[in-house]
PDB file of the backbone (N, CA, C, O) and the ligand in Angstrom, with CONECT records:
HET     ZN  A 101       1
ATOM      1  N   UNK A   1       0.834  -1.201   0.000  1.00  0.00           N
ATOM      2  CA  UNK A   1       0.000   0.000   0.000  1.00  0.00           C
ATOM      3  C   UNK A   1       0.869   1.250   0.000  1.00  0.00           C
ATOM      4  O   UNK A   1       0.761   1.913  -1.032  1.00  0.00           O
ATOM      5  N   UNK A   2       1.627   1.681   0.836  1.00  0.00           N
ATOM      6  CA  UNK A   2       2.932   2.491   0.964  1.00  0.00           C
ATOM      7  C   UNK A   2       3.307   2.452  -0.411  1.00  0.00           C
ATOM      8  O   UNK A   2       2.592   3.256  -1.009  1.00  0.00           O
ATOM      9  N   UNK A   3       4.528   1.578  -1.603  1.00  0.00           N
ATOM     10  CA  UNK A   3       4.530   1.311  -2.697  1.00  0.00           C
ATOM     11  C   UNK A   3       3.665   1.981  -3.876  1.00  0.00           C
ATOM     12  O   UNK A   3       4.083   2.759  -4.733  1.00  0.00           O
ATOM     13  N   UNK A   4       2.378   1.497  -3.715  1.00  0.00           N
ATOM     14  CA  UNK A   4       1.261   1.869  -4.397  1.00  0.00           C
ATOM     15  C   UNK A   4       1.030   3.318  -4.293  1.00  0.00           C
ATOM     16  O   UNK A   4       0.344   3.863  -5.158  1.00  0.00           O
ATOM     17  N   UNK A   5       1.724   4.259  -2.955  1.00  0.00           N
ATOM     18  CA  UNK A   5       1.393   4.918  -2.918  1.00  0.00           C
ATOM     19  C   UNK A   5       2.664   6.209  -3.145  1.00  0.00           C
ATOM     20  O   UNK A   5       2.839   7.387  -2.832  1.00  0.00           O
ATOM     21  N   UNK A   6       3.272   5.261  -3.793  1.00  0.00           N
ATOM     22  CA  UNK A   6       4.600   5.830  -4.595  1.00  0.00           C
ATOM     23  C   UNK A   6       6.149   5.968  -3.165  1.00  0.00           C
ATOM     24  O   UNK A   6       7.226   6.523  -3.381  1.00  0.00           O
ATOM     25  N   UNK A   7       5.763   5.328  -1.925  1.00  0.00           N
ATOM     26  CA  UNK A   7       6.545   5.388  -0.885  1.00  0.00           C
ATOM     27  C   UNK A   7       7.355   4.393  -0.328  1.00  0.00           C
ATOM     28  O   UNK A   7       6.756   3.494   0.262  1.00  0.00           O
ATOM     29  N   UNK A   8       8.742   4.332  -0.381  1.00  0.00           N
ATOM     30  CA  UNK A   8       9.696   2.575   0.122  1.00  0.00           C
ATOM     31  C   UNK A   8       9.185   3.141   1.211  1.00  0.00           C
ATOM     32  O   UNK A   8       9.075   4.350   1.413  1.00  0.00           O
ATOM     33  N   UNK A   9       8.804   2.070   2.072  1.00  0.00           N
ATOM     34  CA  UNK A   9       9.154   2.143   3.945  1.00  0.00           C
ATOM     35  C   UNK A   9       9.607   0.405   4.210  1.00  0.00           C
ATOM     36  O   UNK A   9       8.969  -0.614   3.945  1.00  0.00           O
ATOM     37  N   UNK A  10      10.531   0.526   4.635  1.00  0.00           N
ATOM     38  CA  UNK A  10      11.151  -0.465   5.259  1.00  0.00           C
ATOM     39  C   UNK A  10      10.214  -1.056   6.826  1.00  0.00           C
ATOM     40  O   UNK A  10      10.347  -2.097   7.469  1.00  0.00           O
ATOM     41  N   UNK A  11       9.550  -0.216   6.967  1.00  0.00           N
ATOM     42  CA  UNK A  11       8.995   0.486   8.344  1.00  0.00           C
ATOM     43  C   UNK A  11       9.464   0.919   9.484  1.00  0.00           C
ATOM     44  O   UNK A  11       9.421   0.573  10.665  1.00  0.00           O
ATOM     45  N   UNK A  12       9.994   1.891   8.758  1.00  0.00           N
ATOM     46  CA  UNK A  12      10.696   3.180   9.467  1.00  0.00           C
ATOM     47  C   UNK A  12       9.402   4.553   9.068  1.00  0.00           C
ATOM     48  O   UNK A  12       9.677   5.623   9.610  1.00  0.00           O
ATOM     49  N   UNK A  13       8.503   4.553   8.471  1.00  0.00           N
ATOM     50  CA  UNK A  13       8.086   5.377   8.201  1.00  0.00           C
ATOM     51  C   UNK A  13       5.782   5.371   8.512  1.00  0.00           C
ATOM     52  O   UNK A  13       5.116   4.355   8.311  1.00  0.00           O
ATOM     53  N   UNK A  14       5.417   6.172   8.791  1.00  0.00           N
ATOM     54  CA  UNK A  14       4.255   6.266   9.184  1.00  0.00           C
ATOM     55  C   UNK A  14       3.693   6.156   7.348  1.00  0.00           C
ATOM     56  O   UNK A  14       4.441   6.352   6.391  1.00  0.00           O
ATOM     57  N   UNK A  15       2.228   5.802   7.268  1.00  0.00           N
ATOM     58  CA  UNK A  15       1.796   5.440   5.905  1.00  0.00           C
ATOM     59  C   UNK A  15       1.940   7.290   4.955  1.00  0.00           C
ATOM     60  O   UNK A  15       1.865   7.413   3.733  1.00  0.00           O
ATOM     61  N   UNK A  16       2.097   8.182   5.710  1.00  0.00           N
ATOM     62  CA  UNK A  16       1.999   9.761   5.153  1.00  0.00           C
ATOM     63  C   UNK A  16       3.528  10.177   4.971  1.00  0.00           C
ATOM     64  O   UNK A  16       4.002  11.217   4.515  1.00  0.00           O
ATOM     65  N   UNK A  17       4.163   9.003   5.485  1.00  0.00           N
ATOM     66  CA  UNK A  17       5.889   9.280   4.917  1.00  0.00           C
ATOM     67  C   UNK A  17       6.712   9.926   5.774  1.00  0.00           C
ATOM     68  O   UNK A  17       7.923  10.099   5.638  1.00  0.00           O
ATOM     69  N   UNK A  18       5.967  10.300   6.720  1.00  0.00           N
ATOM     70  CA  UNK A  18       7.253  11.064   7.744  1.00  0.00           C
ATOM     71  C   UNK A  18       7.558   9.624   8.645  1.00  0.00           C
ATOM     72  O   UNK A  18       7.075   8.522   8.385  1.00  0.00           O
ATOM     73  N   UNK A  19       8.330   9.890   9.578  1.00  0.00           N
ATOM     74  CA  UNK A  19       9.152   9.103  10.658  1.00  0.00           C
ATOM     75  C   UNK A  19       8.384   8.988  11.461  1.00  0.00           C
ATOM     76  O   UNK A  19       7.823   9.855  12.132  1.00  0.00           O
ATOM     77  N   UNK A  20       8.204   6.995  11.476  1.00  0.00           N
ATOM     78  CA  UNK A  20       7.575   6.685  12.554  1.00  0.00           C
ATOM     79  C   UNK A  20       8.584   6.999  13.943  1.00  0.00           C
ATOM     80  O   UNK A  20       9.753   6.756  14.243  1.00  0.00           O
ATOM     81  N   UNK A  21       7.603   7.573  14.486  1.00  0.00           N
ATOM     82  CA  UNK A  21       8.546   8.566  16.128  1.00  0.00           C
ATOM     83  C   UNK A  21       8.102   7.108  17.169  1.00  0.00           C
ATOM     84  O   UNK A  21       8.810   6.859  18.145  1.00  0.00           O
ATOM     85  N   UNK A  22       7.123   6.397  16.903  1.00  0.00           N
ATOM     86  CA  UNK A  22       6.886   5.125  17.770  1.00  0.00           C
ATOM     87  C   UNK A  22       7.641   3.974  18.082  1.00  0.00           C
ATOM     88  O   UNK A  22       6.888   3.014  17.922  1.00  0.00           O
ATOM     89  N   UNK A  23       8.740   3.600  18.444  1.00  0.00           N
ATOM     90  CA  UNK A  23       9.757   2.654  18.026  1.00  0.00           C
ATOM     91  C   UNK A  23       8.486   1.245  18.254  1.00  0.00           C
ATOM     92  O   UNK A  23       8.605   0.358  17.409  1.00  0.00           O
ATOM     93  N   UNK A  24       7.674   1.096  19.007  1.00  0.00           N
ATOM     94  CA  UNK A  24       7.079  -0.440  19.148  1.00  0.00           C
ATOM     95  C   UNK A  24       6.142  -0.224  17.955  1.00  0.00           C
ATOM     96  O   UNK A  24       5.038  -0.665  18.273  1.00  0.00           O
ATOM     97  N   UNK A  25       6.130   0.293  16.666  1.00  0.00           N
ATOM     98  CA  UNK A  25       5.724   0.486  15.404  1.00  0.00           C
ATOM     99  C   UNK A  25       6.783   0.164  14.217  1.00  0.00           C
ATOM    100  O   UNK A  25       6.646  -0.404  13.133  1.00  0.00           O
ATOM    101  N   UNK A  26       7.642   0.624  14.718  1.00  0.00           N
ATOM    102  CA  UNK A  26       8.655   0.408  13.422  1.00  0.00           C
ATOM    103  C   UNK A  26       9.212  -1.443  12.902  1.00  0.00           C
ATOM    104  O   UNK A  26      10.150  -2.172  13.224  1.00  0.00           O
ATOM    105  N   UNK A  27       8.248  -1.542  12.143  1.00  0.00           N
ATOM    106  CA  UNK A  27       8.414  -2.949  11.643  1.00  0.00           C
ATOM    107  C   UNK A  27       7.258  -3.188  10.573  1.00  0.00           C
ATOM    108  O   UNK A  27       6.116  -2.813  10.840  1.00  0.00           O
ATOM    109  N   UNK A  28       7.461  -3.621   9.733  1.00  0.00           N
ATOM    110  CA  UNK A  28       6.495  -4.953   9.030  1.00  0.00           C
ATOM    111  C   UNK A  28       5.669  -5.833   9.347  1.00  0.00           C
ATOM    112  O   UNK A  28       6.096  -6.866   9.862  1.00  0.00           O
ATOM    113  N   UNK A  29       4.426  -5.676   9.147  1.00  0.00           N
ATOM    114  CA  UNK A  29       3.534  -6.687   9.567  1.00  0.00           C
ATOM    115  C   UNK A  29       3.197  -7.611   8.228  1.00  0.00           C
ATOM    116  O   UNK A  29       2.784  -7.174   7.153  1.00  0.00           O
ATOM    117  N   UNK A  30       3.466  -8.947   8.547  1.00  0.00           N
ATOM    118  CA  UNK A  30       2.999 -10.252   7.494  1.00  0.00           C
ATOM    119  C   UNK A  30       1.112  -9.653   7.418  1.00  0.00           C
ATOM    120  O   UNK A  30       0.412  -9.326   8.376  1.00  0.00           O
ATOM    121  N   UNK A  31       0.784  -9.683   6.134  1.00  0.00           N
ATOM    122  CA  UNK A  31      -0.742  -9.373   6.602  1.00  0.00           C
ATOM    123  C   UNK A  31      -0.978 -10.733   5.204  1.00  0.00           C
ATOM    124  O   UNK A  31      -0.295 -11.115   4.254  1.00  0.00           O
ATOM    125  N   UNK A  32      -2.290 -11.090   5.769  1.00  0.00           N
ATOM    126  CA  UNK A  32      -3.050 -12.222   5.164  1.00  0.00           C
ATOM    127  C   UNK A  32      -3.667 -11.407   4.135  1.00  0.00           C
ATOM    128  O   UNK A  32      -4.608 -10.718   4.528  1.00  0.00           O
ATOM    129  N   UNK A  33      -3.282 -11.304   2.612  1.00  0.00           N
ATOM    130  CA  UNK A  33      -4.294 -10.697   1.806  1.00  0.00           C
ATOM    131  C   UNK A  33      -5.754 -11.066   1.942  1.00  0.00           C
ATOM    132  O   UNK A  33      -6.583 -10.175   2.128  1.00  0.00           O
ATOM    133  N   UNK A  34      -6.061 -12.166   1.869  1.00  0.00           N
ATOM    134  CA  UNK A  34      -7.349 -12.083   1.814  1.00  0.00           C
ATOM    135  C   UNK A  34      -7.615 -13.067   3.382  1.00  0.00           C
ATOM    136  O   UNK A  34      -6.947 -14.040   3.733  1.00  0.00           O
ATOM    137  N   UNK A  35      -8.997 -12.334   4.247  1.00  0.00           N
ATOM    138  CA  UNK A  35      -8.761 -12.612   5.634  1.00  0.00           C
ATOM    139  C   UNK A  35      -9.074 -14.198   5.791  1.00  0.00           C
ATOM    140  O   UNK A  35      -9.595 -15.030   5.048  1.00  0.00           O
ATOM    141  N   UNK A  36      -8.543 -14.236   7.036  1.00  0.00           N
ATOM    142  CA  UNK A  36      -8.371 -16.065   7.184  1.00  0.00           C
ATOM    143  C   UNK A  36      -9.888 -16.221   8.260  1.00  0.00           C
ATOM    144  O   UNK A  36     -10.306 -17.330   8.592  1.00  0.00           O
ATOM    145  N   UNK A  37     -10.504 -15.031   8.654  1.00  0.00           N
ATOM    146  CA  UNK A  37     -11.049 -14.973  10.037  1.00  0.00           C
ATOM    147  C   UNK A  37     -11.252 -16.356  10.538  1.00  0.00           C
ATOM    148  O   UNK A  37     -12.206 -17.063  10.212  1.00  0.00           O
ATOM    149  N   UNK A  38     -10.556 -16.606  11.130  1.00  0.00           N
ATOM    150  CA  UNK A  38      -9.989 -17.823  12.153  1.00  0.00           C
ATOM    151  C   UNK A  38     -10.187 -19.289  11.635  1.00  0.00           C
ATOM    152  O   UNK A  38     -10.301 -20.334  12.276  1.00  0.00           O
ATOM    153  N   UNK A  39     -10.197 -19.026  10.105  1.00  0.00           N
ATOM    154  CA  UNK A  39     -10.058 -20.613   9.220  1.00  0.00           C
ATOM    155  C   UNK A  39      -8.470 -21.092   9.444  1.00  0.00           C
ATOM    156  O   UNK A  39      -7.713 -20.479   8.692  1.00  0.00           O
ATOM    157  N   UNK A  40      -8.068 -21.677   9.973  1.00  0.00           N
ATOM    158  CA  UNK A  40      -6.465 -22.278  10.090  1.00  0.00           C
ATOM    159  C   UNK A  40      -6.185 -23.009   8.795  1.00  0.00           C
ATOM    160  O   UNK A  40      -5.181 -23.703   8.962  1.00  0.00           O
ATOM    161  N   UNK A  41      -6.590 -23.110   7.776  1.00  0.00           N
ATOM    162  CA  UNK A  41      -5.901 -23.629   6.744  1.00  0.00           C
ATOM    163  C   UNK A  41      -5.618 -22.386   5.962  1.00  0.00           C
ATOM    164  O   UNK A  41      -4.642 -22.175   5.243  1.00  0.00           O
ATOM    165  N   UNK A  42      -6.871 -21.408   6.281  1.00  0.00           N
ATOM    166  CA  UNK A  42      -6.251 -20.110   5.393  1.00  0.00           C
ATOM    167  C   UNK A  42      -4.876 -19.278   6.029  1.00  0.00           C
ATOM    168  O   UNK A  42      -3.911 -18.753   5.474  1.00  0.00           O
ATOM    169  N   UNK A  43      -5.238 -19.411   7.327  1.00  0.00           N
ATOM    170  CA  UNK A  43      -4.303 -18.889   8.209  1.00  0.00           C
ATOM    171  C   UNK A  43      -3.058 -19.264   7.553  1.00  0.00           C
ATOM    172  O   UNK A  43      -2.416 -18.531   6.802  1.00  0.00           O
ATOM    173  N   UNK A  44      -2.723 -20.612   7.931  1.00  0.00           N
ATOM    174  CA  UNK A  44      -1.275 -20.932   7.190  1.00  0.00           C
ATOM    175  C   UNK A  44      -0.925 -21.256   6.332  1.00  0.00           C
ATOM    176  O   UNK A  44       0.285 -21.467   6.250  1.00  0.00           O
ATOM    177  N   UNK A  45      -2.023 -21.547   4.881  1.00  0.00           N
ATOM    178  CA  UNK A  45      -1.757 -21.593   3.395  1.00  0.00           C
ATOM    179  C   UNK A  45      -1.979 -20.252   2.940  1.00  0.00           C
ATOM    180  O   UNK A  45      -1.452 -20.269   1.827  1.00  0.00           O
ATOM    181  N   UNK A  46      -2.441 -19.092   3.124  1.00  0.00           N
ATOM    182  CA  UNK A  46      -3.045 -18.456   2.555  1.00  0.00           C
ATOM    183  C   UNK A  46      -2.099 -17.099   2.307  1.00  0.00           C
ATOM    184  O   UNK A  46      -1.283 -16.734   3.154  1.00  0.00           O
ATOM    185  N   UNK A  47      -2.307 -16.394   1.038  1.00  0.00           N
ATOM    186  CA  UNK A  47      -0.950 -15.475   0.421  1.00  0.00           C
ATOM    187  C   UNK A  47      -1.029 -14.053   1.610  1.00  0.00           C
ATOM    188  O   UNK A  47      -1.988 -13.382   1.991  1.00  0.00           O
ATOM    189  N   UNK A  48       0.752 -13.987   2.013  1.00  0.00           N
ATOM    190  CA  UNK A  48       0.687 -12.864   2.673  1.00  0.00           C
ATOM    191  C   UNK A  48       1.340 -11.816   1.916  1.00  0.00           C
ATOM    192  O   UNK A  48       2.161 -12.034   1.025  1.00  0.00           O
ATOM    193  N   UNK A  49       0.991 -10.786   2.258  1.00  0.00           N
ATOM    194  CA  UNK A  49       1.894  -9.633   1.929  1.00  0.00           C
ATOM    195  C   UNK A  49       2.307  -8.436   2.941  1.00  0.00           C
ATOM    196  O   UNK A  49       1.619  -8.197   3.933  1.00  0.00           O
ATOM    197  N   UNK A  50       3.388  -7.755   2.648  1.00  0.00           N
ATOM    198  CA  UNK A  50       4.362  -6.990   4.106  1.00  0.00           C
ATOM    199  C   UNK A  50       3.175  -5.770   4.006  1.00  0.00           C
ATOM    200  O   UNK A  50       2.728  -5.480   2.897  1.00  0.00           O
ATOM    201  N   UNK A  51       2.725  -5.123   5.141  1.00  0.00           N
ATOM    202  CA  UNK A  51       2.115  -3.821   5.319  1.00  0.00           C
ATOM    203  C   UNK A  51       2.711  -3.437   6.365  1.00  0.00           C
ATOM    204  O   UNK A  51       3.055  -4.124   7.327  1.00  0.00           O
ATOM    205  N   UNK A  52       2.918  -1.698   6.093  1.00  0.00           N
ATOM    206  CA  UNK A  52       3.060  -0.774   7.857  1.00  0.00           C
ATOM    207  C   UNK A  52       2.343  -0.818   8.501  1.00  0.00           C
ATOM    208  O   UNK A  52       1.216  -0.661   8.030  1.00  0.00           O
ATOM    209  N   UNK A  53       2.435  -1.011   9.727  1.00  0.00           N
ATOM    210  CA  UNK A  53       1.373  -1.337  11.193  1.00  0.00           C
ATOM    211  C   UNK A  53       0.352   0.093  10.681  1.00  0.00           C
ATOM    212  O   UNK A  53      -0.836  -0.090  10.948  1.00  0.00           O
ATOM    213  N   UNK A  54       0.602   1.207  10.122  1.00  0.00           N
ATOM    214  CA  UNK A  54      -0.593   2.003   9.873  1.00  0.00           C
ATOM    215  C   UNK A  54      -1.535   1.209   8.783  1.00  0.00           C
ATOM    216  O   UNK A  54      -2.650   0.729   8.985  1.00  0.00           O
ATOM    217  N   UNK A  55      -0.826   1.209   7.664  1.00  0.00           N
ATOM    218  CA  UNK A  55      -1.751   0.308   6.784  1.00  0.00           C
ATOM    219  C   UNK A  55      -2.565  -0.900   6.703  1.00  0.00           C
ATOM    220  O   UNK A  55      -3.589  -1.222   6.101  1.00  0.00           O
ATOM    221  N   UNK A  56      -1.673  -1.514   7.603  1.00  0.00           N
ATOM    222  CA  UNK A  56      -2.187  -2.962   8.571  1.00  0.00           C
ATOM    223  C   UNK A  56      -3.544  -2.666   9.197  1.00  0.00           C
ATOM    224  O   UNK A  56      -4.706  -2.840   8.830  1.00  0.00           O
ATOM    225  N   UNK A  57      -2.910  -2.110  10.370  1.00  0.00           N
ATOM    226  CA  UNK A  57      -4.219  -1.380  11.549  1.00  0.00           C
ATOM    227  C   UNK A  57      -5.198  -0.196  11.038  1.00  0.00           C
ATOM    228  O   UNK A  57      -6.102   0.120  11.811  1.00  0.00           O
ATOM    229  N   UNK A  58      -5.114   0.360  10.027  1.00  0.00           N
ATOM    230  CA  UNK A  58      -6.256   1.410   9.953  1.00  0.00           C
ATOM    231  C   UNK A  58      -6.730   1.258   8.572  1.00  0.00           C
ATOM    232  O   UNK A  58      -7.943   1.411   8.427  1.00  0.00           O
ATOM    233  N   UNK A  59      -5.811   0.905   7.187  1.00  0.00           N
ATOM    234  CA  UNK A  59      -6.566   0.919   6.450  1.00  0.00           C
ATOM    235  C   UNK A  59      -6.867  -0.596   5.968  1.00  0.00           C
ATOM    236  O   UNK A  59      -7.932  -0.799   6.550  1.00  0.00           O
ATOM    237  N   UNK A  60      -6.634  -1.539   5.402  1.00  0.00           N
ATOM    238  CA  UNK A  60      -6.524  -2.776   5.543  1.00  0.00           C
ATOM    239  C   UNK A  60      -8.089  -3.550   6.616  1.00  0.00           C
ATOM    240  O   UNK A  60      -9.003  -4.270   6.215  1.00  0.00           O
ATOM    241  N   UNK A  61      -7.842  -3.055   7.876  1.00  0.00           N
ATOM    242  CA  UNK A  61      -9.013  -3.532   8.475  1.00  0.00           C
ATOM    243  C   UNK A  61      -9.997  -2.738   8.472  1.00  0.00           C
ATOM    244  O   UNK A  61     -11.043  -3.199   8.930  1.00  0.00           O
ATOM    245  N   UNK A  62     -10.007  -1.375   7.994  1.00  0.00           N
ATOM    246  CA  UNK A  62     -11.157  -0.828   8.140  1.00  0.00           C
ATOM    247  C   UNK A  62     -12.322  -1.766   6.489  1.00  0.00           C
ATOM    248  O   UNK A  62     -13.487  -2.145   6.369  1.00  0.00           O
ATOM    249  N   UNK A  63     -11.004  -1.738   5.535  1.00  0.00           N
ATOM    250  CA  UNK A  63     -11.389  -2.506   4.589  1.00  0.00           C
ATOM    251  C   UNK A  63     -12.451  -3.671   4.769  1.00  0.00           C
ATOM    252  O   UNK A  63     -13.600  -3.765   4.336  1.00  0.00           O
ATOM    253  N   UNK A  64     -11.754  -4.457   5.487  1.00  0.00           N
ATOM    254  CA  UNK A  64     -11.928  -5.941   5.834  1.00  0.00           C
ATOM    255  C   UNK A  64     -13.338  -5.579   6.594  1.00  0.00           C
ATOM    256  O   UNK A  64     -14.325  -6.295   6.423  1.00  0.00           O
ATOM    257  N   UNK A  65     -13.365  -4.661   7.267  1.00  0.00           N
ATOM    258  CA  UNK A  65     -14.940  -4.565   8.278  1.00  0.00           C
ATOM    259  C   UNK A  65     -15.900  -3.599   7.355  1.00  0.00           C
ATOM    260  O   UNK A  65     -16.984  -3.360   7.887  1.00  0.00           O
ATOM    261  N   UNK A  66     -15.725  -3.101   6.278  1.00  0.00           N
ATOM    262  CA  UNK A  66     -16.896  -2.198   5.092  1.00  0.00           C
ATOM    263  C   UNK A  66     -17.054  -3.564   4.370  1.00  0.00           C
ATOM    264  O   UNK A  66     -18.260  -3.811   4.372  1.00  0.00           O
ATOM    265  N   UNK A  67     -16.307  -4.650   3.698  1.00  0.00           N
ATOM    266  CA  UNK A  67     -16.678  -5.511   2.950  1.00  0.00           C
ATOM    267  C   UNK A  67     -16.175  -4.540   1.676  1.00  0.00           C
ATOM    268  O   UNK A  67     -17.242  -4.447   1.069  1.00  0.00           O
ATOM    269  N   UNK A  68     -15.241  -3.789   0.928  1.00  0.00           N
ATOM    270  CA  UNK A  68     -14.909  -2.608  -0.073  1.00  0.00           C
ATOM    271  C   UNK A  68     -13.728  -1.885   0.216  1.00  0.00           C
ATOM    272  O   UNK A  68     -13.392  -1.810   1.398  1.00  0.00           O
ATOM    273  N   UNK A  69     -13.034  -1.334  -0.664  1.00  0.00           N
ATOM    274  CA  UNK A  69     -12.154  -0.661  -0.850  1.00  0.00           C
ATOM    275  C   UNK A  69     -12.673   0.959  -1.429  1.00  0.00           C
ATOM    276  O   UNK A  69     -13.596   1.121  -2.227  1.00  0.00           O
ATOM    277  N   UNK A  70     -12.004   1.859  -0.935  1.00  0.00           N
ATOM    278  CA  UNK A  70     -12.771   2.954  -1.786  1.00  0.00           C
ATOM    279  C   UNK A  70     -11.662   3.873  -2.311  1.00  0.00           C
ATOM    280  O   UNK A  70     -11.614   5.085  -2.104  1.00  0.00           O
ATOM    281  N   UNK A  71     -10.722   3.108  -3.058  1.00  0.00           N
ATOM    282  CA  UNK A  71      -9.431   3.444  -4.643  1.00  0.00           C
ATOM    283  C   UNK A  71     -10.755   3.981  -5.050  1.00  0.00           C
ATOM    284  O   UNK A  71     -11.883   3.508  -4.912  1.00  0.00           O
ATOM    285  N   UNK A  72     -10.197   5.449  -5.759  1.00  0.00           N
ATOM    286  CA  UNK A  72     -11.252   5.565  -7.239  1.00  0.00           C
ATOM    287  C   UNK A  72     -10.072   6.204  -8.282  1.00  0.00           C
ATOM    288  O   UNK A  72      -9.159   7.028  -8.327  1.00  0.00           O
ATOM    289  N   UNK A  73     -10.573   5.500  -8.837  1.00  0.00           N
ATOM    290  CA  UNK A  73      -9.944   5.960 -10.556  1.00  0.00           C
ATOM    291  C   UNK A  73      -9.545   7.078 -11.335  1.00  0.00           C
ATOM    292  O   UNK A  73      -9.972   7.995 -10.634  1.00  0.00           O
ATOM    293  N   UNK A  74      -9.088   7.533 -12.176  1.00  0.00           N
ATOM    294  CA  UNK A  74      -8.826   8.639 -12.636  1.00  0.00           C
ATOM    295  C   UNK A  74     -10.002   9.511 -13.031  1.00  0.00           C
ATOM    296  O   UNK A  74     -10.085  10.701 -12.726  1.00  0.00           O
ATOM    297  N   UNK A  75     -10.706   8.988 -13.577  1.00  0.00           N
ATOM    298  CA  UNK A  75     -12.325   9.655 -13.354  1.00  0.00           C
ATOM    299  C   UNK A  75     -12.771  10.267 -12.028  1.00  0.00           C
ATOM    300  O   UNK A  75     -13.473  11.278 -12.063  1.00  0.00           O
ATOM    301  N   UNK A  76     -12.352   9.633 -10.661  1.00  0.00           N
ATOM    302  CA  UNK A  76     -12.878   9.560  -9.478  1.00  0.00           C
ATOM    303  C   UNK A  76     -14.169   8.750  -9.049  1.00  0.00           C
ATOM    304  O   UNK A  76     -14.840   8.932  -8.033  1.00  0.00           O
ATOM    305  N   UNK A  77     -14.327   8.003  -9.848  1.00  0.00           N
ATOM    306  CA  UNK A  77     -15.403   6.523  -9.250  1.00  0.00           C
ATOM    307  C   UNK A  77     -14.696   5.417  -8.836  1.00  0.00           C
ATOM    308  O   UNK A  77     -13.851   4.754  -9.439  1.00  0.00           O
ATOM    309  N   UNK A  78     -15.208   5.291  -7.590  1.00  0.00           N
ATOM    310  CA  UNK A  78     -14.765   4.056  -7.042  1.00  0.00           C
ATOM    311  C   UNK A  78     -14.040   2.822  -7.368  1.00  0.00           C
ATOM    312  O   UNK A  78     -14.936   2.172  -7.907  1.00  0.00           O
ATOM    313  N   UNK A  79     -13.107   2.164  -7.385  1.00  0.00           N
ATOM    314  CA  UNK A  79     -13.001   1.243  -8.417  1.00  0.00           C
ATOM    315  C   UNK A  79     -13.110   0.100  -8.474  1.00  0.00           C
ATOM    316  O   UNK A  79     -12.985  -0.592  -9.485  1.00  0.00           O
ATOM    317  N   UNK A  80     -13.494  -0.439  -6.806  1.00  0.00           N
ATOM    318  CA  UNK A  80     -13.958  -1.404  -6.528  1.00  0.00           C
ATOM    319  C   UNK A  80     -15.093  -1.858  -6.918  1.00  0.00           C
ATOM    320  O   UNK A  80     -15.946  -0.984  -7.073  1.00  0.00           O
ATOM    321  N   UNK A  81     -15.512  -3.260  -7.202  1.00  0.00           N
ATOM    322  CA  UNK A  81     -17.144  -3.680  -7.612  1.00  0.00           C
ATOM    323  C   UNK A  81     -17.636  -3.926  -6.725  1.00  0.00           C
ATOM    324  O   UNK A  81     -18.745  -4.385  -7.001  1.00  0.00           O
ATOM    325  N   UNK A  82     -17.365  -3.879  -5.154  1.00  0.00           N
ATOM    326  CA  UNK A  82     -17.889  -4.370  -4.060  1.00  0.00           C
ATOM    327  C   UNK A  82     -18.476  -2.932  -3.517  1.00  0.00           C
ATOM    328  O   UNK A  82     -19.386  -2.898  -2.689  1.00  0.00           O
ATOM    329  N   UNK A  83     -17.905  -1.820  -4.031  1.00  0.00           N
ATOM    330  CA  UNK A  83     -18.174  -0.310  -3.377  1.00  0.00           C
ATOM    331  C   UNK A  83     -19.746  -0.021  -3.671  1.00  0.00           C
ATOM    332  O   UNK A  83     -20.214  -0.200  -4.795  1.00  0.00           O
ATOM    333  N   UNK A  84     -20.561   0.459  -2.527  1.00  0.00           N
ATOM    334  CA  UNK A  84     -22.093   0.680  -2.865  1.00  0.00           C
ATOM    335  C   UNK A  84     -22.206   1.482  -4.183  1.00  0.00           C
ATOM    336  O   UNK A  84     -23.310   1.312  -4.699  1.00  0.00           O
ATOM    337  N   UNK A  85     -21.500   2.195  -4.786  1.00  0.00           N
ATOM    338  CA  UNK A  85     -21.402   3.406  -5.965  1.00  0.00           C
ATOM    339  C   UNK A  85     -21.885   2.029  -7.277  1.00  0.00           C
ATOM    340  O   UNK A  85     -22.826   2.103  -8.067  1.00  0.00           O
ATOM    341  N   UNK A  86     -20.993   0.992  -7.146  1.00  0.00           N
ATOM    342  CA  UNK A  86     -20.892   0.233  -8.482  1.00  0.00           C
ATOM    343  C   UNK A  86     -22.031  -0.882  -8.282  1.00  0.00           C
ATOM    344  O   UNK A  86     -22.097  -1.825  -9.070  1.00  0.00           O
ATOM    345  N   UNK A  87     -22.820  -0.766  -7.335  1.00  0.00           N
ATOM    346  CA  UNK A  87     -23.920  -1.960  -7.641  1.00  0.00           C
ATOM    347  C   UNK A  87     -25.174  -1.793  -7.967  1.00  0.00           C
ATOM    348  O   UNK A  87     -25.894  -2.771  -8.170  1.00  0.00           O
TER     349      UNK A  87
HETATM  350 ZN    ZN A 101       2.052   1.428   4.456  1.00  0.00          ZN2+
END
């Protein structure tokens, strides 16, 4: 997400690019792309990818609890098909 959002963080850095000042923040979180909610085969087969504990904890799960993403496009519509705009 950081990446995507044109930013390296090693996680040294808050998701807005300045310096994480939190040292029990500064790290990488393994995040489960798609959620395992407490299936153990997804848990430990299932594809991870690295997020900043901001992206992890605020955007990522806010995701996971709307059921949508709300990316919009160069137009500015949503670009998700799950977003209430596209159904
Ligand atoms: Zn990030």
């Amino acid at each position: 997400m950081c990446s995507a959002a044109g930013l390296v963080n090693d996680g040294s850095r808050k998701m807005d690019g300045s310096l994480q000042d939190n040292p029990r923040r500064r790290f990488l979180v393994a995040d489960h792309i798609n959620p395992h909610k407490g299936d153990a085969y997804k848990f430990y087969l299932g594809k991870l990818q690295t997020l900043c504990p901001d992206h992890h904890d605020i955007v990522k799960q806010a995701e996971e609890r709307r059921g949508f993403v709300c990316d919009a496009g160069e137009d500015g519509w949503p670009t998700d098909p799950m977003h209430p705009a596209n159904r």
